[in-house]
C-alpha positions as CSV (number, residue, x, y, z in Angstrom):
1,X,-75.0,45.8,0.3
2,X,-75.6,46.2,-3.4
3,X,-74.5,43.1,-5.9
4,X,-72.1,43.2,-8.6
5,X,-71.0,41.0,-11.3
6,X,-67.8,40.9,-13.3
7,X,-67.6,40.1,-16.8
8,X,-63.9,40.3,-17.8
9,X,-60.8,39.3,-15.4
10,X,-58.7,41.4,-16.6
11,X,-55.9,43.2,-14.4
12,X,-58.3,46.5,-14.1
13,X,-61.2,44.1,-13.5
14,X,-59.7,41.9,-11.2
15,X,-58.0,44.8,-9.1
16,X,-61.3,46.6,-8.9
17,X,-63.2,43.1,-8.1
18,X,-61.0,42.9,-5.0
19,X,-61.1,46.6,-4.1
20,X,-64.9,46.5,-4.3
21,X,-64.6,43.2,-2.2
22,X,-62.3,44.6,0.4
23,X,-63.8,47.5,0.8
24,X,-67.5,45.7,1.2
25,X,-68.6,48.7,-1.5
26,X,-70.2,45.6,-3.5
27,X,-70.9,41.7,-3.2
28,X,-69.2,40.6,-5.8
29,X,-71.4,37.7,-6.8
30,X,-70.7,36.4,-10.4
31,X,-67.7,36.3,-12.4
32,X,-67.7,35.5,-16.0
33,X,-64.4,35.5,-18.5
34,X,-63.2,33.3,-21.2
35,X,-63.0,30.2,-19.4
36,X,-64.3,28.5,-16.2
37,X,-60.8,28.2,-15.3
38,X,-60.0,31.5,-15.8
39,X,-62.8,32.5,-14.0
40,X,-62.1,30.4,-10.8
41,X,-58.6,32.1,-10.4
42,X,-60.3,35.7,-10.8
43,X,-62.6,34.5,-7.7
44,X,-59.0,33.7,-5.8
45,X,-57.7,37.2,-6.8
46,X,-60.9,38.5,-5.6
47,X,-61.3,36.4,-2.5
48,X,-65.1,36.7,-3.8
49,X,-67.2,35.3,-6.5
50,X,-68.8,32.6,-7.6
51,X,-67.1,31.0,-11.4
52,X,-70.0,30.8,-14.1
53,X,-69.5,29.7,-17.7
54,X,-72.0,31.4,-19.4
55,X,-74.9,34.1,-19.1
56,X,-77.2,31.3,-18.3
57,X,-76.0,30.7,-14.9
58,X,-75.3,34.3,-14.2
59,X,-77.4,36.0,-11.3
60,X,-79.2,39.4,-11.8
61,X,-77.3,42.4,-10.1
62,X,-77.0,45.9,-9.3
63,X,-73.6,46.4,-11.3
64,X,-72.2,45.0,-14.2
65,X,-68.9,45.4,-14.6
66,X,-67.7,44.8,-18.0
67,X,-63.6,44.4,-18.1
68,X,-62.9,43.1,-21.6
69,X,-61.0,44.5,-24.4
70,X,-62.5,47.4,-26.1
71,X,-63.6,45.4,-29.2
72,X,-65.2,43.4,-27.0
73,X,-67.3,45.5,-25.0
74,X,-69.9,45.7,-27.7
75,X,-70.4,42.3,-27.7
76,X,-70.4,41.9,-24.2
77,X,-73.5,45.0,-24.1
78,X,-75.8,43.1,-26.8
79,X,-75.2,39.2,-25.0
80,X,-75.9,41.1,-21.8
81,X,-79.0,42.5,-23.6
82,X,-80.1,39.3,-24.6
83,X,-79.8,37.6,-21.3
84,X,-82.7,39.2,-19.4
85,X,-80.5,40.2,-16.7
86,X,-80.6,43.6,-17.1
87,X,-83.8,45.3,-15.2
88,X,-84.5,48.5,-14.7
89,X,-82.3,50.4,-12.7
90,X,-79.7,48.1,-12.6
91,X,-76.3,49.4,-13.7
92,X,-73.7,48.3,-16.8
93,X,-70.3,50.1,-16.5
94,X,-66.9,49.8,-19.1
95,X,-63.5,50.4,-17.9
96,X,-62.5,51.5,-21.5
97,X,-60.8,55.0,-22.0
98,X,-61.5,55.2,-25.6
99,X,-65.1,54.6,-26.4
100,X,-68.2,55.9,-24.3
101,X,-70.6,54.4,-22.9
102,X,-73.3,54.8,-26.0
103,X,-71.5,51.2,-27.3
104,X,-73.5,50.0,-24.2
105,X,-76.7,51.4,-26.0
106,X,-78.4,47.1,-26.0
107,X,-78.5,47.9,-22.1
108,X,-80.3,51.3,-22.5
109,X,-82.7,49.8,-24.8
110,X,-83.0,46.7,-22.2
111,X,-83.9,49.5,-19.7
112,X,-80.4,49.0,-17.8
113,X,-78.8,52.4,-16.7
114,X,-75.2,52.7,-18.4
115,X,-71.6,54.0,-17.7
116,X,-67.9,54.6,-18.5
117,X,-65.3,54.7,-15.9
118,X,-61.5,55.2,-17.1
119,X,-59.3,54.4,-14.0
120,X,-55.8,56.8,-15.3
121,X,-53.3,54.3,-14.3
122,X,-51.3,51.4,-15.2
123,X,-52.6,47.9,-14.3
124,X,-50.3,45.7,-16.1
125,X,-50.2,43.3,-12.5
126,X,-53.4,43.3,-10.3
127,X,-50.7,42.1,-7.2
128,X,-49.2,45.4,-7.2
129,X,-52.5,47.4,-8.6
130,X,-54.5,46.9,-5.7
131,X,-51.6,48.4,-3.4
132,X,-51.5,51.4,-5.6
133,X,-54.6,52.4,-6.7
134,X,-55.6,54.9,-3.8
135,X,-55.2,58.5,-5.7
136,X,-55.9,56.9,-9.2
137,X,-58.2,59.6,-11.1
138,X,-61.2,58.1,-12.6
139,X,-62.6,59.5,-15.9
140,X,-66.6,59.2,-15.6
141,X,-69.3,59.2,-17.4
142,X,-72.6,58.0,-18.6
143,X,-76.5,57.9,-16.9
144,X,-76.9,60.1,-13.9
145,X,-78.0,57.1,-12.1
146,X,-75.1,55.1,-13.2
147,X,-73.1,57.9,-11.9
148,X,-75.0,58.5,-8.5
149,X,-73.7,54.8,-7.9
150,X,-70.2,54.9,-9.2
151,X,-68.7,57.9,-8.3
152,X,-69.2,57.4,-4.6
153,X,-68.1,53.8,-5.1
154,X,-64.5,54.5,-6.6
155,X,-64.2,57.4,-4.1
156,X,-64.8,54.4,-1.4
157,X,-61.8,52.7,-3.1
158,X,-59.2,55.5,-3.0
159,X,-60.6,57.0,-6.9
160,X,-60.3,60.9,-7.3
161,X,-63.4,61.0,-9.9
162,X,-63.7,63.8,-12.6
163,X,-66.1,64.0,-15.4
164,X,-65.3,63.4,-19.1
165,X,-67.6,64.7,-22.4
166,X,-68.7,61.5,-23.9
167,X,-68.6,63.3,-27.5
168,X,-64.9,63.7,-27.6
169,X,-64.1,60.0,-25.1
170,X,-61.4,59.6,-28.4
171,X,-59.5,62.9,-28.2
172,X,-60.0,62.5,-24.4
173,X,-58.1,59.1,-24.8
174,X,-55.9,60.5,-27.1
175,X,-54.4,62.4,-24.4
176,X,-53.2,60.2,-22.3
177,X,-51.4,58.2,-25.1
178,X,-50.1,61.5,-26.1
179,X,-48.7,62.2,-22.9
180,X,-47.6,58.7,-21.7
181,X,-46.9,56.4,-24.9
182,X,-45.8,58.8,-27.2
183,X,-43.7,60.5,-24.4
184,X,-41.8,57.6,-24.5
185,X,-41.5,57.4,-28.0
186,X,-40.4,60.9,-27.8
187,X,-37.6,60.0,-25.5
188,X,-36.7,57.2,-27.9
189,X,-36.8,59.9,-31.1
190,X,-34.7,62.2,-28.5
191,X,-32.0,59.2,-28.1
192,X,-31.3,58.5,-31.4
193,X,-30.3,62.1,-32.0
194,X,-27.8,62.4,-29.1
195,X,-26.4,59.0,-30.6
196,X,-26.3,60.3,-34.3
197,X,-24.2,63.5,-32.1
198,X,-22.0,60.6,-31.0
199,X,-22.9,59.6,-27.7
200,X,-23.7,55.8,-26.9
201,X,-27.0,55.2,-25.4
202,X,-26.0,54.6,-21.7
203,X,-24.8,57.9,-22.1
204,X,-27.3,59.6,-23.5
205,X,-29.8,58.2,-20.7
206,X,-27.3,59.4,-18.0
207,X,-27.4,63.0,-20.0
208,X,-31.5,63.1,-20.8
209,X,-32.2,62.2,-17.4
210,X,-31.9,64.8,-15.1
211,X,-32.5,67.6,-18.2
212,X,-36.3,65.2,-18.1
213,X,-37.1,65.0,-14.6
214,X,-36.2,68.7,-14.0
215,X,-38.8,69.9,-17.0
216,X,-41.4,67.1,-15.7
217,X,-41.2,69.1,-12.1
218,X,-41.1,72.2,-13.8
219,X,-44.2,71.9,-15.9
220,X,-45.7,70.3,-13.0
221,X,-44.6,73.2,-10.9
222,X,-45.2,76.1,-12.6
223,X,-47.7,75.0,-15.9
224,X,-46.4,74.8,-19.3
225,X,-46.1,77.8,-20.5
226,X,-43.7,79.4,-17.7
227,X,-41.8,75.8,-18.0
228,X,-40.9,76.4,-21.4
229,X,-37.2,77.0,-22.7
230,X,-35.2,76.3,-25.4
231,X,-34.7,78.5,-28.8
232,X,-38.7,78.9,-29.7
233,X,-39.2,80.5,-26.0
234,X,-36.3,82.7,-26.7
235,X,-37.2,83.4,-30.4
236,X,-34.0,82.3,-31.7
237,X,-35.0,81.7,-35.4
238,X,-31.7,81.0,-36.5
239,X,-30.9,77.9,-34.1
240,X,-34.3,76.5,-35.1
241,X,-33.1,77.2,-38.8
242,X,-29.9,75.4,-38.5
243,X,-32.0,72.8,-36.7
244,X,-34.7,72.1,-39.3
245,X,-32.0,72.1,-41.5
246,X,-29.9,69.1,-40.5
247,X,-32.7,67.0,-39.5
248,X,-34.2,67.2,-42.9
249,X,-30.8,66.5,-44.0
250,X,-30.4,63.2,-41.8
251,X,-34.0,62.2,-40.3
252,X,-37.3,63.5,-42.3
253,X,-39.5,61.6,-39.8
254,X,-37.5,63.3,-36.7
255,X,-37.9,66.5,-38.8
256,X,-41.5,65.9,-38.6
257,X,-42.0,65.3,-35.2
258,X,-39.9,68.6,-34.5
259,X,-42.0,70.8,-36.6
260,X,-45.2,69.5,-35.1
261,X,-43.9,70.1,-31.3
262,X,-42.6,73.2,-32.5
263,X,-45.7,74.7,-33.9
264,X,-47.4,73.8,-30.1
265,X,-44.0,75.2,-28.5
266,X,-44.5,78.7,-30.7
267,X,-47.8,79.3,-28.5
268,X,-46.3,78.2,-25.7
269,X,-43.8,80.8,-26.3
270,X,-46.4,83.9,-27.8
271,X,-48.6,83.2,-24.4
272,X,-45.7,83.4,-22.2
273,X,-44.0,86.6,-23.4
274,X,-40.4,86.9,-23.5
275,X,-39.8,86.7,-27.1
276,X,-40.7,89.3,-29.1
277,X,-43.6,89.1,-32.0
278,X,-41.3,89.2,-35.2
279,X,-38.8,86.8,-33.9
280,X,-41.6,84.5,-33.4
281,X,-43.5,84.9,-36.8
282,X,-40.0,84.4,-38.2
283,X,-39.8,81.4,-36.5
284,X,-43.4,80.6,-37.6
285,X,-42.8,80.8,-41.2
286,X,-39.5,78.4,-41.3
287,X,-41.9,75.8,-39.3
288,X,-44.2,76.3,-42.3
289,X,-42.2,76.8,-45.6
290,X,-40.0,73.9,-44.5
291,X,-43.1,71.9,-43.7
292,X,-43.5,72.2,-47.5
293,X,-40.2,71.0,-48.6
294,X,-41.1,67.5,-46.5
Protein backbone atom coordinates (compact mmCIF):
# COMPACT_ATOMS: atom_id res chain seq x y z
CA UNK A 1 0.00 0.00 0.00
CA UNK A 2 1.32 3.34 -0.98
CA UNK A 3 2.15 6.07 1.95
CA UNK A 4 0.66 9.31 2.43
CA UNK A 5 1.18 12.26 4.60
CA UNK A 6 -1.11 15.10 5.58
CA UNK A 7 -0.14 18.47 5.96
CA UNK A 8 -3.21 20.47 7.00
CA UNK A 9 -6.22 19.05 9.30
CA UNK A 10 -8.62 20.75 7.97
CA UNK A 11 -12.31 19.42 7.49
CA UNK A 12 -11.46 18.47 3.66
CA UNK A 13 -8.16 17.05 4.95
CA UNK A 14 -9.28 15.35 7.75
CA UNK A 15 -12.41 13.79 5.88
CA UNK A 16 -10.12 12.56 3.08
CA UNK A 17 -7.39 11.32 5.70
CA UNK A 18 -10.01 9.00 6.99
CA UNK A 19 -11.55 8.04 3.70
CA UNK A 20 -8.12 7.18 2.39
CA UNK A 21 -7.64 5.28 5.82
CA UNK A 22 -10.89 3.37 5.60
CA UNK A 23 -10.70 2.60 2.39
CA UNK A 24 -6.89 1.17 2.85
CA UNK A 25 -6.29 3.40 -0.70
CA UNK A 26 -3.21 5.00 1.41
CA UNK A 27 -1.26 4.51 4.87
CA UNK A 28 -1.66 7.48 6.16
CA UNK A 29 1.63 7.81 7.93
CA UNK A 30 2.43 11.53 9.06
CA UNK A 31 0.30 14.32 9.97
CA UNK A 32 1.50 17.72 10.29
CA UNK A 33 -0.85 21.12 11.19
CA UNK A 34 -0.39 23.97 13.33
CA UNK A 35 0.14 22.42 16.55
CA UNK A 36 1.15 18.99 17.96
CA UNK A 37 -2.19 19.09 19.58
CA UNK A 38 -3.92 19.72 16.75
CA UNK A 39 -2.30 17.21 15.05
CA UNK A 40 -2.96 14.32 17.66
CA UNK A 41 -6.83 15.00 17.33
CA UNK A 42 -6.54 14.79 13.37
CA UNK A 43 -4.81 11.21 13.93
CA UNK A 44 -8.18 10.34 16.23
CA UNK A 45 -10.44 11.68 13.33
CA UNK A 46 -8.38 9.61 11.05
CA UNK A 47 -8.02 6.58 13.21
CA UNK A 48 -4.37 6.78 11.43
CA UNK A 49 -1.34 8.82 11.74
CA UNK A 50 1.36 9.41 13.52
CA UNK A 51 1.46 13.54 15.18
CA UNK A 52 4.74 15.30 14.05
CA UNK A 53 5.68 18.98 14.88
CA UNK A 54 7.68 19.85 12.27
CA UNK A 55 9.20 18.69 8.68
CA UNK A 56 12.08 17.41 10.56
CA UNK A 57 10.38 14.49 11.98
CA UNK A 58 8.25 13.96 8.94
CA UNK A 59 8.78 10.49 6.96
CA UNK A 60 9.29 10.48 3.11
CA UNK A 61 5.98 9.32 1.19
CA UNK A 62 4.29 8.66 -1.87
CA UNK A 63 1.58 11.52 -1.38
CA UNK A 64 1.48 14.74 0.06
CA UNK A 65 -1.48 15.98 0.89
CA UNK A 66 -1.41 19.57 1.45
CA UNK A 67 -4.98 20.79 3.24
CA UNK A 68 -4.15 24.38 4.33
CA UNK A 69 -5.74 27.57 3.41
CA UNK A 70 -4.96 28.78 0.00
CA UNK A 71 -2.47 31.52 1.09
CA UNK A 72 -0.88 28.92 2.63
CA UNK A 73 -0.31 26.46 0.14
CA UNK A 74 2.65 28.28 -1.28
CA UNK A 75 4.37 28.22 1.72
CA UNK A 76 3.61 24.82 2.45
CA UNK A 77 5.22 23.87 -1.48
CA UNK A 78 8.61 25.81 -0.83
CA UNK A 79 9.14 24.30 3.17
CA UNK A 80 8.18 20.95 1.57
CA UNK A 81 10.95 21.79 -1.02
CA UNK A 82 13.37 22.55 1.38
CA UNK A 83 12.81 19.45 3.47
CA UNK A 84 14.36 16.86 1.15
CA UNK A 85 11.33 14.85 1.32
CA UNK A 86 10.26 15.11 -1.93
CA UNK A 87 12.01 12.39 -4.43
CA UNK A 88 11.40 11.74 -7.54
CA UNK A 89 8.14 10.36 -8.30
CA UNK A 90 6.61 11.02 -5.27
CA UNK A 91 3.42 12.99 -5.43
CA UNK A 92 2.36 16.72 -3.76
CA UNK A 93 -1.51 17.34 -4.18
CA UNK A 94 -3.77 20.84 -3.00
CA UNK A 95 -7.33 20.66 -2.28
CA UNK A 96 -7.67 24.29 -3.31
CA UNK A 97 -10.40 25.28 -6.00
CA UNK A 98 -8.93 28.56 -6.91
CA UNK A 99 -5.24 28.25 -7.66
CA UNK A 100 -3.53 25.37 -9.73
CA UNK A 101 -1.18 23.46 -9.01
CA UNK A 102 1.92 25.57 -10.68
CA UNK A 103 1.93 27.37 -6.90
CA UNK A 104 3.37 23.86 -6.07
CA UNK A 105 6.20 24.67 -8.74
CA UNK A 106 9.29 24.24 -5.38
CA UNK A 107 8.12 20.49 -5.72
CA UNK A 108 8.49 20.31 -9.54
CA UNK A 109 11.84 21.87 -9.22
CA UNK A 110 12.53 19.36 -6.21
CA UNK A 111 11.69 16.63 -8.78
CA UNK A 112 8.29 15.88 -6.89
CA UNK A 113 5.31 15.22 -9.42
CA UNK A 114 2.40 17.84 -8.60
CA UNK A 115 -1.42 18.16 -8.42
CA UNK A 116 -4.77 19.93 -7.79
CA UNK A 117 -7.83 18.19 -6.69
CA UNK A 118 -11.11 20.38 -5.94
CA UNK A 119 -13.50 18.02 -4.10
CA UNK A 120 -17.23 20.22 -5.21
CA UNK A 121 -18.75 19.99 -1.83
CA UNK A 122 -19.25 21.44 1.47
CA UNK A 123 -17.01 20.23 4.27
CA UNK A 124 -17.78 22.54 6.97
CA UNK A 125 -17.90 19.15 9.65
CA UNK A 126 -15.63 16.18 8.78
CA UNK A 127 -18.38 13.98 11.21
CA UNK A 128 -20.95 14.37 8.63
CA UNK A 129 -18.40 14.82 5.44
CA UNK A 130 -17.14 11.37 5.48
CA UNK A 131 -20.88 10.01 5.37
CA UNK A 132 -21.55 12.08 2.44
CA UNK A 133 -18.85 12.29 0.30
CA UNK A 134 -19.63 9.27 -2.02
CA UNK A 135 -20.84 11.11 -5.49
CA UNK A 136 -18.70 14.30 -4.69
CA UNK A 137 -17.22 15.45 -8.15
CA UNK A 138 -13.56 16.08 -7.98
CA UNK A 139 -12.00 18.83 -10.20
CA UNK A 140 -8.39 17.44 -11.27
CA UNK A 141 -5.54 18.48 -12.40
CA UNK A 142 -1.77 18.70 -12.59
CA UNK A 143 1.29 15.99 -13.70
CA UNK A 144 0.02 12.92 -15.59
CA UNK A 145 1.73 10.94 -12.97
CA UNK A 146 0.09 12.80 -10.14
CA UNK A 147 -3.01 12.13 -11.91
CA UNK A 148 -2.47 8.33 -12.78
CA UNK A 149 -2.37 8.08 -8.84
CA UNK A 150 -5.22 10.37 -7.81
CA UNK A 151 -7.94 9.84 -9.97
CA UNK A 152 -8.22 6.19 -9.24
CA UNK A 153 -7.69 7.01 -5.59
CA UNK A 154 -10.80 9.48 -5.11
CA UNK A 155 -12.83 7.06 -7.42
CA UNK A 156 -11.87 4.35 -4.63
CA UNK A 157 -13.47 6.83 -2.13
CA UNK A 158 -16.80 7.46 -3.84
CA UNK A 159 -15.13 10.74 -6.18
CA UNK A 160 -16.77 11.25 -9.65
CA UNK A 161 -13.38 12.88 -11.18
CA UNK A 162 -13.44 15.38 -14.21
CA UNK A 163 -10.69 17.36 -15.49
CA UNK A 164 -10.22 21.20 -15.05
CA UNK A 165 -7.79 23.64 -17.47
CA UNK A 166 -5.25 24.82 -15.05
CA UNK A 167 -5.06 28.26 -17.14
CA UNK A 168 -8.50 29.40 -16.22
CA UNK A 169 -8.53 27.32 -12.19
CA UNK A 170 -9.93 31.20 -11.17
CA UNK A 171 -12.85 31.49 -13.64
CA UNK A 172 -13.30 27.69 -12.95
CA UNK A 173 -13.57 28.64 -9.18
CA UNK A 174 -15.51 31.44 -9.91
CA UNK A 175 -18.20 29.29 -10.92
CA UNK A 176 -19.01 27.62 -8.18
CA UNK A 177 -19.16 30.78 -6.01
CA UNK A 178 -21.30 32.15 -8.69
CA UNK A 179 -23.63 29.45 -8.51
CA UNK A 180 -23.61 28.55 -4.77
CA UNK A 181 -22.55 31.88 -2.79
CA UNK A 182 -23.83 34.34 -4.87
CA UNK A 183 -27.10 32.25 -5.33
CA UNK A 184 -27.66 32.86 -1.98
CA UNK A 185 -26.99 36.39 -2.14
CA UNK A 186 -29.30 36.41 -4.99
CA UNK A 187 -32.08 35.00 -2.84
CA UNK A 188 -31.16 37.60 -0.18
CA UNK A 189 -31.34 40.62 -3.08
CA UNK A 190 -34.73 38.66 -4.16
CA UNK A 191 -36.09 39.06 -0.40
CA UNK A 192 -35.58 42.46 0.12
CA UNK A 193 -37.68 43.32 -2.95
CA UNK A 194 -40.80 41.16 -2.04
CA UNK A 195 -40.33 43.03 1.48
CA UNK A 196 -40.01 46.64 -0.14
CA UNK A 197 -43.59 45.05 -2.13
CA UNK A 198 -44.84 44.68 1.50
CA UNK A 199 -44.44 41.18 2.48
CA UNK A 200 -42.54 40.23 5.84
CA UNK A 201 -39.75 37.90 5.39
CA UNK A 202 -41.39 34.67 6.72
CA UNK A 203 -43.55 35.35 4.00
CA UNK A 204 -41.61 35.92 1.42
CA UNK A 205 -39.57 32.54 2.08
CA UNK A 206 -42.95 30.72 2.20
CA UNK A 207 -43.66 32.51 -1.40
CA UNK A 208 -39.90 32.21 -3.08
CA UNK A 209 -39.78 28.75 -2.10
CA UNK A 210 -41.58 26.62 -4.17
CA UNK A 211 -41.27 29.34 -7.26
CA UNK A 212 -37.07 28.24 -6.38
CA UNK A 213 -37.11 24.65 -6.09
CA UNK A 214 -39.48 24.30 -9.16
CA UNK A 215 -36.82 26.43 -11.48
CA UNK A 216 -33.83 24.48 -9.65
CA UNK A 217 -35.65 21.12 -11.06
CA UNK A 218 -36.49 22.69 -14.15
CA UNK A 219 -33.01 23.88 -15.14
CA UNK A 220 -31.80 20.69 -13.93
CA UNK A 221 -34.48 18.90 -15.99
CA UNK A 222 -34.52 20.40 -19.11
CA UNK A 223 -31.01 22.84 -19.28
CA UNK A 224 -31.26 26.53 -18.98
CA UNK A 225 -32.33 27.66 -21.82
CA UNK A 226 -35.80 25.61 -22.19
CA UNK A 227 -36.13 26.52 -18.20
CA UNK A 228 -36.18 30.05 -18.79
CA UNK A 229 -39.45 32.28 -18.15
CA UNK A 230 -40.24 35.41 -17.16
CA UNK A 231 -40.71 38.80 -19.38
CA UNK A 232 -37.03 38.54 -21.24
CA UNK A 233 -38.06 34.88 -22.52
CA UNK A 234 -41.29 36.35 -23.57
CA UNK A 235 -39.87 39.63 -24.97
CA UNK A 236 -41.92 41.73 -22.97
CA UNK A 237 -39.88 45.02 -23.19
CA UNK A 238 -42.31 47.02 -21.49
CA UNK A 239 -42.45 45.00 -18.10
CA UNK A 240 -38.63 45.02 -18.05
CA UNK A 241 -39.07 48.85 -18.68
CA UNK A 242 -41.33 49.48 -15.91
CA UNK A 243 -38.95 47.22 -14.01
CA UNK A 244 -35.62 49.02 -14.58
CA UNK A 245 -37.44 51.82 -13.92
CA UNK A 246 -38.45 51.49 -10.28
CA UNK A 247 -35.45 49.77 -9.14
CA UNK A 248 -33.31 52.61 -10.32
CA UNK A 249 -35.76 54.60 -8.52
CA UNK A 250 -35.54 52.62 -5.08
CA UNK A 251 -32.34 50.19 -5.25
CA UNK A 252 -29.37 51.18 -7.90
CA UNK A 253 -27.29 48.16 -6.66
CA UNK A 254 -30.53 45.78 -7.10
CA UNK A 255 -30.78 47.63 -10.52
CA UNK A 256 -27.43 46.44 -11.13
CA UNK A 257 -27.66 43.03 -10.45
CA UNK A 258 -30.89 42.96 -12.64
CA UNK A 259 -29.30 44.36 -15.66
CA UNK A 260 -26.31 42.03 -15.43
CA UNK A 261 -28.64 38.75 -15.12
CA UNK A 262 -30.71 40.21 -17.66
CA UNK A 263 -28.14 40.72 -20.36
CA UNK A 264 -27.19 36.58 -19.64
CA UNK A 265 -31.21 35.97 -19.62
CA UNK A 266 -31.48 37.97 -23.22
CA UNK A 267 -29.30 34.85 -24.70
CA UNK A 268 -30.99 32.63 -22.84
CA UNK A 269 -34.08 33.86 -24.46
CA UNK A 270 -32.45 34.60 -28.44
CA UNK A 271 -31.14 30.72 -28.14
CA UNK A 272 -34.36 29.34 -27.12
CA UNK A 273 -36.69 31.01 -29.58
CA UNK A 274 -40.01 32.04 -28.59
CA UNK A 275 -39.57 35.74 -28.58
CA UNK A 276 -39.25 37.36 -31.57
CA UNK A 277 -35.82 39.28 -32.71
CA UNK A 278 -37.08 42.99 -32.33
CA UNK A 279 -38.78 42.48 -29.07
CA UNK A 280 -35.57 41.23 -27.89
CA UNK A 281 -33.07 44.03 -29.31
CA UNK A 282 -35.68 46.35 -27.75
CA UNK A 283 -35.21 44.74 -24.69
CA UNK A 284 -31.43 44.83 -25.38
CA UNK A 285 -31.11 48.48 -25.81
CA UNK A 286 -33.15 49.45 -22.38
CA UNK A 287 -30.56 46.97 -20.62
CA UNK A 288 -27.91 49.17 -22.17
CA UNK A 289 -29.07 52.89 -22.31
CA UNK A 290 -30.19 52.42 -18.69
CA UNK A 291 -26.90 50.81 -17.93
CA UNK A 292 -25.65 54.40 -18.70
CA UNK A 293 -27.93 56.38 -16.61
CA UNK A 294 -26.35 54.12 -13.44
Amino acid sequence: MKTMNLIGCGAVGQTLGRLFHEAQVFEVQDILTTSLERARQAAGFVGAGRPVSGYDQMRRADLFLIGVPDDGIAGCAADLAASGLVLDEAVVCHLSGALSSSVLDPITRAGGLVASVHPVNSFADPQVSVHSFVGTWCGIEGAPGAIDLLTPAFSAIGGRVFSVDPRFKSIYHAGAVLVCNYLTALMETGMRAYEKGGLDRETAFEVMEPLVRGTVDNIFRVGTVQALTGPIARGDGATVARQLDALDEWDGQTAGIYRALGRVALELSRARGNASEESLKRIEELLARDAKLV
